[in-house]
N, C-alpha and C positions, 0 to 999 in steps of 0.2 A: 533511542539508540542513534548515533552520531556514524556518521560515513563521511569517508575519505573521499569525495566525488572531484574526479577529473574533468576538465571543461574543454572544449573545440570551440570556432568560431559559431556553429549553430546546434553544439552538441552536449549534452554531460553527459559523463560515464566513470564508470567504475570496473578494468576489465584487466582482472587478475587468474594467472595461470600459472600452473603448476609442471615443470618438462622434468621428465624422467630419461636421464640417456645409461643404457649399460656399457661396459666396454666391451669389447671381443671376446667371445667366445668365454664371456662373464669371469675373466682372469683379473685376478685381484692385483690390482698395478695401481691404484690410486693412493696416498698416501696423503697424508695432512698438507704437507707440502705439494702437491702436485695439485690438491684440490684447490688450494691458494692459488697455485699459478691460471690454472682455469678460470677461477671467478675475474683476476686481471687481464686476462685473457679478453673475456664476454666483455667489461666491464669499459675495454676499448673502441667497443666499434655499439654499445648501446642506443647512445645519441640518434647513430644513422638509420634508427631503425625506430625510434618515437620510443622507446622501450625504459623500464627504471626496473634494474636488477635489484630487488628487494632482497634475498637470502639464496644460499649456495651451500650446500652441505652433501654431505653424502659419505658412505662405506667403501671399503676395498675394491668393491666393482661395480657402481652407478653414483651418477650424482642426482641429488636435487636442485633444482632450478627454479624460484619461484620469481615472478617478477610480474607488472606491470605494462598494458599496452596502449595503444592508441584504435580508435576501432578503422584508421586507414593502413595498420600496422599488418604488411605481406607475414602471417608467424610460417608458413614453408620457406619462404624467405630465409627469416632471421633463426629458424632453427637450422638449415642446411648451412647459413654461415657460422653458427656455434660447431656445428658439429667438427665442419671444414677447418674452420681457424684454429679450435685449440686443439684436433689431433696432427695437426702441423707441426704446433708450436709444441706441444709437449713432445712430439716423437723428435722432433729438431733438440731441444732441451732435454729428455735424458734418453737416447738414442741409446746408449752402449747398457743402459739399464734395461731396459725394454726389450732389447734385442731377442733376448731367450725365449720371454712370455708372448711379446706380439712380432708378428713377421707381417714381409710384406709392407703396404703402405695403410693396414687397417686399425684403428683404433679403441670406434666407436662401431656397435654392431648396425646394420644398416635401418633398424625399428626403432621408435621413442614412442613415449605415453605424453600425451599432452592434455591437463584435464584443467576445465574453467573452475574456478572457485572461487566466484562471483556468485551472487543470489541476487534476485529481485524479490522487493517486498514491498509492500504499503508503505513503509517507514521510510523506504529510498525514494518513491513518488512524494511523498509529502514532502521532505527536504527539498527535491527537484523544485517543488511549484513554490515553497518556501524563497530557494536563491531566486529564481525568476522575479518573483516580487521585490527585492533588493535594487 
């Protein structure tokens, strides 16, 4: 089996996570369109945060976030500024849509799921001491 292993100056890794955000008060306001604008959203400030936004999808009331980190990556960080920036951006972009379902200045509920889905196994050691030899 073949892994996608990421390298640091004295490190490889492989550290994929999965961010579950709902929206307020789980009101369906996300739309194709809106979910788009989120992923452009995230997809701006990734860089500053060591991070590779792999996939973004999601239903009328959470998304999925799956993406790529670095293991010096703050993720309370970069999820406080996900959550920050696109309920900004989206409440600033369809504000008079919004209006009805969310009030206030809330978007995203104040909880998220954040789960590793990454594995360690024999086969990612062997690769490891494999590139080392290179």
């Amino acid at each position: 089996m073949e892994y996608d292993l990421d390298s640091g100056a004295h490190s490889t890794f492989s550290l994929h996570y999965h961010l579950i955000l709902t929206t307020k008060y789980r009101r369906g306001v996300l739309t194709e369109e809106r979910t788009q604008f989120i992923r452009e959203v995230i997809s701006g400030f990734t860089d500053n945060y060591g991070v590779e936004l792999t996939n973004l999808d999601g239903k009328d009331d959470h998304v999925h976030i799956l993406f790529r980190a670095k293991p010096t990556t703050d993720l309370v960080k970069f999820i406080n500024t996900v959550k920050g920036a696109t309920a900004r951006r989206i409440r600033n972009e369809y504000a008079d849509v919004l209006k009805t379902d969310l009030w206030g200045d809330s978007f995203w509920n104040d909880s998220y799921c954040l789960i590793s889905t990454g594995q360690v196994s024999l086969d990612v050691l062997h690769q490891y001491v494999e590139n080392q030899r290179e």
